[in-house]
ROBAZA-455573 format. One line per field, with one value per residue (C-alpha): residue in one letter; x, y negated, z. Coordinates in steps of 0.02 Angstrom, whole numbers, plus 50000, padded with zeros to 5 digits. Example, Ala and Ser with C-alpha at 12.3 -4.5 7.8 and 13.67 -1.06 7.14 Angstrom:
2
rest <- (A:S)
px <- (50615:50684)
py <- (50225:50053)
pz <- (50390:50357)
***
This chain:
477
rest <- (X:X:X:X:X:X:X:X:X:X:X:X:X:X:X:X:X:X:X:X:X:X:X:X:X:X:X:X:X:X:X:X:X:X:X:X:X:X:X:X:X:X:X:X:X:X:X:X:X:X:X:X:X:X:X:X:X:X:X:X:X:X:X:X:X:X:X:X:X:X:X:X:X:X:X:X:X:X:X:X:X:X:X:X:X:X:X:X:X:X:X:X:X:X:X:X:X:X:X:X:X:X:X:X:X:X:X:X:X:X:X:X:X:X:X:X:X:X:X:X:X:X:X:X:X:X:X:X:X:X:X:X:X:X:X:X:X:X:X:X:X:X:X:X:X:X:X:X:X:X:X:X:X:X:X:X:X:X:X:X:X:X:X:X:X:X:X:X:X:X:X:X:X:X:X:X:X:X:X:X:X:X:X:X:X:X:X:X:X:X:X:X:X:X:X:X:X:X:X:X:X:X:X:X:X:X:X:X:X:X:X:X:X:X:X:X:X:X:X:X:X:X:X:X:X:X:X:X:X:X:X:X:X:X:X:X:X:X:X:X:X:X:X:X:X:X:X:X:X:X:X:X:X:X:X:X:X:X:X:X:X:X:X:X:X:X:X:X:X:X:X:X:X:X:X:X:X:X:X:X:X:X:X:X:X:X:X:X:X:X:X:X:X:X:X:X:X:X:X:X:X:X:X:X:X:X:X:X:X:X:X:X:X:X:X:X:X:X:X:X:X:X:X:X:X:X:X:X:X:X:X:X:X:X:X:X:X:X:X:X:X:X:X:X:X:X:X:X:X:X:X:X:X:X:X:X:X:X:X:X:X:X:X:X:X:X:X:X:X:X:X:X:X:X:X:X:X:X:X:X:X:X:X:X:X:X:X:X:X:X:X:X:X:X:X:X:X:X:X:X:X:X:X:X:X:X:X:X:X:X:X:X:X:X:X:X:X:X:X:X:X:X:X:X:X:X:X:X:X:X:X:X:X:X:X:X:X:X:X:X:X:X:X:X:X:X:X:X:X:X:X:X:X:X:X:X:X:X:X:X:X:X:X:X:X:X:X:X:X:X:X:X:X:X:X:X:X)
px <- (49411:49338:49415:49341:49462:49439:49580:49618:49627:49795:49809:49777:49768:49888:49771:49646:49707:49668:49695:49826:49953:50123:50308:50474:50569:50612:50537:50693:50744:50782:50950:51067:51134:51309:51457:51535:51437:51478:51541:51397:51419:51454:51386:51478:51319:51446:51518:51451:51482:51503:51501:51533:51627:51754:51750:51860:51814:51779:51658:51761:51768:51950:51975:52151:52148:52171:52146:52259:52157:51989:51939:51752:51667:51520:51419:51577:51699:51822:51827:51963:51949:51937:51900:51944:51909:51948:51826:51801:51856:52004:51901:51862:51753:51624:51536:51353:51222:51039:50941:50754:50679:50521:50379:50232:50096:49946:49896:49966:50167:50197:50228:50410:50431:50484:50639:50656:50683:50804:50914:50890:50951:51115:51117:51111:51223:51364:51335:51429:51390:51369:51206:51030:50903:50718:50592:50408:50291:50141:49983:49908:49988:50170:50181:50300:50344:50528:50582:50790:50862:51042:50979:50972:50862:50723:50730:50712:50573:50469:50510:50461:50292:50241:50085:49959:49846:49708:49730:49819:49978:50049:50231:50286:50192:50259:50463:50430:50380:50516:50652:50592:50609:50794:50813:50789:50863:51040:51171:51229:51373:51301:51230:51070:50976:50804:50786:50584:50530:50352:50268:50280:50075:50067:49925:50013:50176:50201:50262:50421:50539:50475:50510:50686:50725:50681:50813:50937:50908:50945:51077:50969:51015:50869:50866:50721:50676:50516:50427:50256:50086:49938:49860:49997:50001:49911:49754:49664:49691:49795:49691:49818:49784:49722:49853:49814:49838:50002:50054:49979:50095:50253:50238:50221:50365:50471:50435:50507:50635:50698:50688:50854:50929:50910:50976:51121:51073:51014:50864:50814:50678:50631:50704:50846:50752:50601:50729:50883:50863:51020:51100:50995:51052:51214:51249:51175:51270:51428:51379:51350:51504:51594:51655:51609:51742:51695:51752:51703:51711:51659:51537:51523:51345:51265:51087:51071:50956:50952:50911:51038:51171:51269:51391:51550:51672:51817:51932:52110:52147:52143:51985:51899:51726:51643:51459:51316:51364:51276:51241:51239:51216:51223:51075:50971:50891:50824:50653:50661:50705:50563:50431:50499:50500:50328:50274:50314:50313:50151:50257:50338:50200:50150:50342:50313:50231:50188:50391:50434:50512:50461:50511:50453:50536:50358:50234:50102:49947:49800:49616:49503:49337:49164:49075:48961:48781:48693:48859:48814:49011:49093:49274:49380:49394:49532:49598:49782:49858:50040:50090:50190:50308:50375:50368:50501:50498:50516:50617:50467:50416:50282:50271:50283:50331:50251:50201:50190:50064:50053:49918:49915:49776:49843:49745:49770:49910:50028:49947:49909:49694:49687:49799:49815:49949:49946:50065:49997:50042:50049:50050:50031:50064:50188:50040:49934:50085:50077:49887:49941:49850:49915:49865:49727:49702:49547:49513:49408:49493:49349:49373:49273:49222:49376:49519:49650:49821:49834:49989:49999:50165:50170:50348:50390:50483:50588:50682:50630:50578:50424:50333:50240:50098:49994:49805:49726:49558:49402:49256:49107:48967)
py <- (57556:57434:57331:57212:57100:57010:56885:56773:56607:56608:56721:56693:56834:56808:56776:56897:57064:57198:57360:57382:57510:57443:57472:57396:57538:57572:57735:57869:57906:58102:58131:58285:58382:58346:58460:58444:58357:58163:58127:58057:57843:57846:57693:57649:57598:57509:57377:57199:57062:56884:56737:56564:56393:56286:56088:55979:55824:55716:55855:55931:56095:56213:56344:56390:56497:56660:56811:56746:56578:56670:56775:56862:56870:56982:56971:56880:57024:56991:57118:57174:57112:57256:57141:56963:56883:56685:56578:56612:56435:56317:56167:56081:55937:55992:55878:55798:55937:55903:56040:56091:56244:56270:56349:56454:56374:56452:56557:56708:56707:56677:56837:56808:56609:56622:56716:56563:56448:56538:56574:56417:56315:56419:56381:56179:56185:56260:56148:56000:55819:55762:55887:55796:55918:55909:56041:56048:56162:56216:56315:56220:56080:56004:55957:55842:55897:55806:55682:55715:55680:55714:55741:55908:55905:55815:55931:56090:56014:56010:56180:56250:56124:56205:56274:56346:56260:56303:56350:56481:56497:56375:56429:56342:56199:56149:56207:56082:55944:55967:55983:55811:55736:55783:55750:55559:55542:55625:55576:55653:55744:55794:55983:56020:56186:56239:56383:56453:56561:56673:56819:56782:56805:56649:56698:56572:56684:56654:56480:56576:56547:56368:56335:56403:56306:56151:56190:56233:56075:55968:56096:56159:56334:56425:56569:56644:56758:56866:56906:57024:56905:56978:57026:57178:57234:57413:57457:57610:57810:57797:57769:57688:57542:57526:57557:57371:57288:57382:57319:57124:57125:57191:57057:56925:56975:57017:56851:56755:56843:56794:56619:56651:56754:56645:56522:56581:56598:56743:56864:56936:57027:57192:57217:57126:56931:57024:57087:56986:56825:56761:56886:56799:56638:56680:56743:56572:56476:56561:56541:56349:56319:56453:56403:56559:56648:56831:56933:57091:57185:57344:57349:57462:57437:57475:57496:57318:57194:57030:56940:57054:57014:56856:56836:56690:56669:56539:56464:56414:56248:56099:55985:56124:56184:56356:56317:56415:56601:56716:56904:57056:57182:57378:57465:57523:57705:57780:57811:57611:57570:57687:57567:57442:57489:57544:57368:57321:57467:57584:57764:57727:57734:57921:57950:57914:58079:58145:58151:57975:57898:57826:57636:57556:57373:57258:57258:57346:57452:57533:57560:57680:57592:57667:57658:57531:57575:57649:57656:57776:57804:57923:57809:57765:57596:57539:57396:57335:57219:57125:57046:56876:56899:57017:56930:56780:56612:56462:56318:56233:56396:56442:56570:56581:56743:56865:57037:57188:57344:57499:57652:57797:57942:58107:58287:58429:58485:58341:58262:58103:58056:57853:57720:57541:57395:57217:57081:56938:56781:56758:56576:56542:56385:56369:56338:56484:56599:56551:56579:56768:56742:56892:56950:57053:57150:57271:57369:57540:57697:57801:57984:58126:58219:58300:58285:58154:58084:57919:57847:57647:57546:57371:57251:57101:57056:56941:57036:57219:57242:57360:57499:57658:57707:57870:57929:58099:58034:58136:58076:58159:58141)
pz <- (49432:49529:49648:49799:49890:50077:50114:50245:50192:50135:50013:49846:49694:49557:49430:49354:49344:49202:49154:49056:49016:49002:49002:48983:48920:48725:48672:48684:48508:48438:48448:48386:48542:48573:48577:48734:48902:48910:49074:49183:49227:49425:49480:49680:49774:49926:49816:49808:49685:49683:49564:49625:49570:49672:49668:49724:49836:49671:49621:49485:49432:49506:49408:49418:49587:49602:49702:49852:49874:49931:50082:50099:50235:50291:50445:50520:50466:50334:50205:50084:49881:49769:49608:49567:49389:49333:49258:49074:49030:49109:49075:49217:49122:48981:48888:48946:48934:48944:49007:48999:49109:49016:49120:49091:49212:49136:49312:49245:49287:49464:49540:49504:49556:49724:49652:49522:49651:49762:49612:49524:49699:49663:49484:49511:49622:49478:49357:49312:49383:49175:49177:49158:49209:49142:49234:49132:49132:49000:48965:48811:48804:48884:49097:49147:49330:49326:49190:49135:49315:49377:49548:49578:49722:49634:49508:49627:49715:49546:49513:49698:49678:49501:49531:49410:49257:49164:48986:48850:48836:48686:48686:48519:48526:48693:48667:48499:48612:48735:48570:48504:48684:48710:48521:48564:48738:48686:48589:48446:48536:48687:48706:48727:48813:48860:48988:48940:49067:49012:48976:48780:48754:48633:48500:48366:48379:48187:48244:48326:48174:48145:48321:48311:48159:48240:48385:48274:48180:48327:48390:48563:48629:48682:48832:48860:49001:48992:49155:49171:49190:49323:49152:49131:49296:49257:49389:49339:49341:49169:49018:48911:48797:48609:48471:48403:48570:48598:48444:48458:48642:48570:48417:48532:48649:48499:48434:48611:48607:48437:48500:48598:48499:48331:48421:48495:48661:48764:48794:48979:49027:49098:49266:49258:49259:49376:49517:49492:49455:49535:49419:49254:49295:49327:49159:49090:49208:49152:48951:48974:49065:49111:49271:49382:49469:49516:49688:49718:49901:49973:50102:50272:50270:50085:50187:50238:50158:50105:50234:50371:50265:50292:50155:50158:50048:50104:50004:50076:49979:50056:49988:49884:49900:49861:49772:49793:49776:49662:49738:49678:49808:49830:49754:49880:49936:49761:49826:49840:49693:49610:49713:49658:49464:49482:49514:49359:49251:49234:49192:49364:49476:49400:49469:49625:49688:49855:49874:49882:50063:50198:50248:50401:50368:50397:50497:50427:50448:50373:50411:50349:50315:50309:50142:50106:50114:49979:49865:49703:49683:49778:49859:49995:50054:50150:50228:50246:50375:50363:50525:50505:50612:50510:50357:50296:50360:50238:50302:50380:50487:50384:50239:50047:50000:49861:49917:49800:49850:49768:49794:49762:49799:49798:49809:49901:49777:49769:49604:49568:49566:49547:49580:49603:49602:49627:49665:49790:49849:50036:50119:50295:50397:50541:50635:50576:50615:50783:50798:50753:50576:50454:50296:50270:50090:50077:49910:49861:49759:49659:49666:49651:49850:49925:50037:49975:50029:50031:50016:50016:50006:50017:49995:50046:49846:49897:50030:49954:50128:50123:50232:50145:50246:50251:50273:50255:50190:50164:50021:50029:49917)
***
């Protein structure tokens, strides 16, 4: 396919995109029919979750509350608990951890890092005050965006500032470098983890088990999350990819993931570290010091989004303080959901069909554009606009947000002709919000003469807001 792109000035493409057929799911393997039907897993879609620590004035750790010590609020209402669980561990001191988030900055991971940040301000603010957190980055070769620092604010900033490099992705070389660094500046006792965040695509993979050695050696836990690069977002009508690259991707993401696992610490990827990162970090939080308490509650309002819901939880003790609370909220409408998957996963765009719903959360609209003169290939350009007042604002008024947009070209019988999905970056001032700037995306679908639907959805990912728009086109020769 090929693709043209006008932007306003602040948008910026995520990196070259290729096509590329890809998919998180394990293939399904034969099994012998069962006997009897296993009862289905019912899944409550109004309950949300929780997971937070308490402090006391002196900043330690409280973990011997219990149910009657809390109260959840939502939108100002006070709901009911229907779950309450205790920290995993009655500690409330651990001993000093130094801790390394380890970033892929080679251009090709940052659809996801606005959800980094948001969950990783929760995650500083649950760890203990003996923490010493190091944030560097890497293509080739080791960043330093924030030496080992105990302020947690510094170390934030450098993650929200990490901003692309040029140059391949050296996974190894650079979680070796980072290992010897903490290998010096600790003590013998303390703990030591590294937090690598990347799409795995390291040619040297081979130096996987040396790596994980070396952390062993010097006792460093590894966790490793895997999230898609521009390169394996799929754009093209379906033509899948050669056996030997298949093969060359899954060796290289099998080979990050040992690094966790050889280690003792833990593997994400998939959906889970693309749509939940609060939930991700949680579950590290919890394994390095397992001071989380979790509240559950069920909610009048399962529709509502992120940004509708306001979510409090109060604790009745005198002196103590809830941290920042990790959410995990209803699931929304299925049709969502399945545009949401399909950003990430080529078999769920063909899904999608000329059933899917219909969201009208941004402001958002589409033009039919004329085809450029004396054009050999028979297409439909189009042109989408995203109004920013619809969008969210940053703290400073403007906008940083990542927007997902999926196409889809459907004939006269419901099937599926061409498609197309890409994942932006969208960045306007306070002051260029105010001079009505928006964002403007044009692109071209190839398809044979004939009448078309086109169906175009576009989401704001942070929020999962997102409007699906429609257009009977008509390409003639």
């Amino acid at each position: 396919m090929n693709l043209e792109g006008t932007w306003c000035p602040s948008v910026r493409l995520l990196g070259a995109l290729f096509s590329l057929s890809f998919c998180f799911l394990e293939p399904a393997h034969a099994q012998e029919p069962l006997e009897e039907a296993e009862e289905p897993i019912r899944i409550d879609v109004n309950i949300v979750s929780l997971r937070f620590s308490v402090k006391d004035a002196a900043a330690n750790f409280v973990n011997n509350l219990t149910i009657d010590d809390f109260q959840v609020f939502e939108n100002g209402r006070r709901h009911d608990l229907a779950f309450f669980e205790p920290p995993r561990t009655q500690k409330t001191t651990s001993t000093p951890l130094w801790l390394t988030l380890l970033l892929d900055v080679s251009g090709s991971t940052f659809a996801t890092r606005g959800e980094e940040v948001l969950a990783a301000r929760l995650f500083f603010e649950n760890v203990n005050e003996f923490t010493k957190v190091g944030v560097f980055g890497f293509t080739d070769q080791v960043l330093p965006f924030q030496d080992f620092t105990s302020n947690r604010q510094a170390a934030l900033d450098a993650l929200a500032a990490a901003h692309p490099h040029l140059g391949r992705t050296a996974i190894y070389s650079s979680l070796n470098s980072v290992i010897g660094l903490m290998a010096k500046r600790a003590l013998p006792e303390d703990r030591k983890a590294v937090i690598v965040i990347s799409d795995g695509m390291d040619d040297n993979y081979v130096l996987s088990r040396a790596s994980a050695a070396r952390a062993r050696e010097h006792g460093v836990v590894i966790y490793t999350i895997w999230v898609p690069s521009a390169a394996q977002l799929y754009i093209s009508s379906g033509r899948p990819a050669a056996g030997a690259k298949v093969a060359d991707r899954e060796a290289k993401e099998a080979a990050f993931a040992q690094l966790s696992e050889s280690t003792g610490g833990m593997h994400f990827g998939g959906f889970e570290a693309i749509l939940d990162f609060d939930n991700v970090l949680a579950q590290i939080n919890d394994e390095l010091f397992g001071n989380l308490y979790g509240l559950a509650y069920y909610t009048d309002r399962p529709e509502l989004d992120r940004r509708q819901r306001n979510i409090r939880v109060e604790v009745e003790a005198p002196g103590y303080s809830v941290q920042g609370v990790f959410k995990n909220l209803p699931d929304r409408i299925e049709a969502k959901r399945d545009y949401i998957a399909a950003l990430f996963d080529n078999e769920g765009v063909s899904r999608l069909g000329a059933g899917a719903g219909h969201f009208h959360e941004l402001g958002a609209n589409i033009d039919l554009l004329r085809p450029r003169q004396g054009a050999e290939e028979t297409s439909i350009r189009f042109r989408l606009r995203v109004a920013s007042y619809s969008l969210e604002k940053d703290s400073s008024g403007g906008i940083n947000s990542q927007l997902g947009i999926i196409g889809i070209l459907l004939d006269q019988s419901g099937n599926e002709v061409v498609r197309l999905r890409e994942i932006l970056k969208a960045r306007l001032t306070e002051k260029e919000i105010r001079e009505a700037r928006g964002i403007i995306y044009t692109n071209r679908l190839l398809a044979p003469p004939g009448k078309y639907l086109l169906k175009v959805a576009v989401m704001e990912i942070p929020s999962w807001r997102m409007t699906v728009l429609e257009r009977a086109v008509h390409i003639t020769e």
